[in-house]
C-alpha positions in Angstrom: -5.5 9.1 -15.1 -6.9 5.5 -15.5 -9.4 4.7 -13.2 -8.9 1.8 -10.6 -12.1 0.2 -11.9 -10.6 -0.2 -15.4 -7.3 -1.9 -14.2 -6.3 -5.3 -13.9 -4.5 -6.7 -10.3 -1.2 -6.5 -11.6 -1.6 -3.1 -12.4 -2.5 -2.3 -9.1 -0.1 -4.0 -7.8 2.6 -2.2 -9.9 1.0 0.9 -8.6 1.4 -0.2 -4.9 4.9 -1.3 -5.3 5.4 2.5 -7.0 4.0 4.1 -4.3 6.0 2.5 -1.6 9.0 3.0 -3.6 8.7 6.5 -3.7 8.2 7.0 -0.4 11.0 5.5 0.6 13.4 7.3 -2.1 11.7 10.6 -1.1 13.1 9.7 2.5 16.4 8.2 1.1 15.7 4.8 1.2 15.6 1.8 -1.2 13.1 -0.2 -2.0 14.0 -4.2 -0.9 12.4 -7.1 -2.6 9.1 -7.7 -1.3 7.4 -10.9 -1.1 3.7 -11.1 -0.7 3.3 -12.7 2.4 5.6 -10.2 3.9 4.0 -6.7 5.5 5.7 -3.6 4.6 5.4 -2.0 8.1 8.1 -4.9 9.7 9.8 -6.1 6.4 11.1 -3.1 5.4 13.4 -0.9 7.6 12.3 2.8 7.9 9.0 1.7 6.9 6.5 3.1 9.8 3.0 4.0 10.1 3.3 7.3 9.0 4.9 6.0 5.7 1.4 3.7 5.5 -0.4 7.2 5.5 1.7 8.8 2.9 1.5 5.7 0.7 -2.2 5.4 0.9 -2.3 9.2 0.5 -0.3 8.7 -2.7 -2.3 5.4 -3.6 -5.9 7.8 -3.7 -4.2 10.1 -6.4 -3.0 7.2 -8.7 -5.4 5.1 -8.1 -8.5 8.3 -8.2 -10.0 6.6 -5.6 -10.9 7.4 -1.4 -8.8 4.8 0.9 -9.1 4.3 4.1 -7.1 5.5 6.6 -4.4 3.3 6.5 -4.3 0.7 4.1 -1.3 -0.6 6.1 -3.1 -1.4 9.0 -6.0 -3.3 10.0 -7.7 -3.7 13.5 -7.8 -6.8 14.6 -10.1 -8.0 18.2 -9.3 -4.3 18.6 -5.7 -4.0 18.1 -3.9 -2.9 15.4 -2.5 -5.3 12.7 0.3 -5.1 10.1 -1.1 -5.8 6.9 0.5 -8.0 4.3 1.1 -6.8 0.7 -1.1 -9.1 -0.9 -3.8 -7.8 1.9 -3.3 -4.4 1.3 -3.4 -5.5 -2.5 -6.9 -7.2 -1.8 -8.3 -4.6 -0.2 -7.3 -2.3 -3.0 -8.9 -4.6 -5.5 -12.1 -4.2 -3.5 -12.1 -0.9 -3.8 -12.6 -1.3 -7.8 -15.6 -2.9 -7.2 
């Protein structure tokens, strides 16, 4: 497995795309087009939470890195937040650091 460190952003963000697409085919789903500015959680339909968790789950192996929680979600003023894909992509290229 190649580390995160060693990849560029479009390889993470292949692997992101991968890993939401594979939750949602495990579930029976299929994966819609996906813009950036867009957030997963209320673009795509099915696409909860607990999908976030498995995903970010999924992302750690992949990626052989520890994620937060939910990469899906972020707490803003105290409440949760969706998280766009180019966010969540952000915040997984800070991880490499």
């Amino acid at each position: 497995m190649t580390k995160l460190a060693t990849r560029n952003r479009e390889q993470i963000a292949a692997e992101l795309t991968a890993a939401i697409e594979s939750c949602l085919v495990a579930s029976g789903r299929t994966m819609p087009a996906l813009q950036g500015n867009q957030c997963p959680l209320t673009a795509i339909a099915g696409f909860d939470s607990l999908c976030g968790i498995e995903v970010t789950v999924d992302l750690q192996v992949r990626l052989g890195i520890r994620l937060e929680d939910n990469l899906f979600l972020e707490t803003d003023s105290g409440r949760p937040k969706a998280r766009t894909f180019n966010e969540i992509l952000e915040s997984l290229v800070d991880a490499a650091k």
